[in-house]
N, C-alpha and C positions, 0 to 999 in steps of 0.2 A: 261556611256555606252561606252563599247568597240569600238572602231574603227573595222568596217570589211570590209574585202579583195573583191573588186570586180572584177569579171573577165565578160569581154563583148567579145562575139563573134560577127565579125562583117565580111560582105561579100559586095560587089558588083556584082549587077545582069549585069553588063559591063561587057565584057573580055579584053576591048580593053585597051592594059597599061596605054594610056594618058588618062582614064574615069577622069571625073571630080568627081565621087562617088567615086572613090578610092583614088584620089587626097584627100579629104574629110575623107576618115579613116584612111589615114596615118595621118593627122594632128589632128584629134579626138584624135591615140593612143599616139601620141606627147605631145599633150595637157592635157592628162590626168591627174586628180589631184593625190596626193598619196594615195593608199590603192584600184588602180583602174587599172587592168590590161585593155590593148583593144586588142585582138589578131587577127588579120586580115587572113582569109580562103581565100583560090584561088580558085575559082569553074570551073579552067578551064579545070580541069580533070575529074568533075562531070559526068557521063554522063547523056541526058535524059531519061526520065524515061520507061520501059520498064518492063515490068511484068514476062518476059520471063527471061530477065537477073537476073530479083530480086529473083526470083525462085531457082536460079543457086546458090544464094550466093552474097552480095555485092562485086561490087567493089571494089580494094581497096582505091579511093579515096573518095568513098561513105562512106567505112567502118571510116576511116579518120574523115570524118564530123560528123557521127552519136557518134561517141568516143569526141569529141571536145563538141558538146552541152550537 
């Protein structure tokens, strides 16, 4: 069986830089074995969710996320 390429999208519901959940996914994508991407997302430009804005068109760093997963 082939070896396949994993790719993990990984986030912290923290914004705060010292989070210890993002402490925890940079050493996740570190620790990765081979054939295992971990690409860490910033949600800190997310914004919350509003029906009015989604209406409008994503964001772009909505659009960002939704392109990533």
């Amino acid at each position: 069986m082939a070896e396949r390429d994993i790719r993990i999208l990984g986030f912290a519901g923290s914004l705060r830089q010292a989070s210890l959940n993002r402490a925890l996914l940079r050493a996740a994508a570190g620790l990765a074995p081979s054939g295992m991407a971990v690409e860490i997302f910033d949600l800190a430009e997310v914004p919350l969710y509003n029906g009015d804005v989604e209406a409008a068109g994503d964001p772009p760093a909505v659009a960002a996320l939704k392109a990533r997963i």
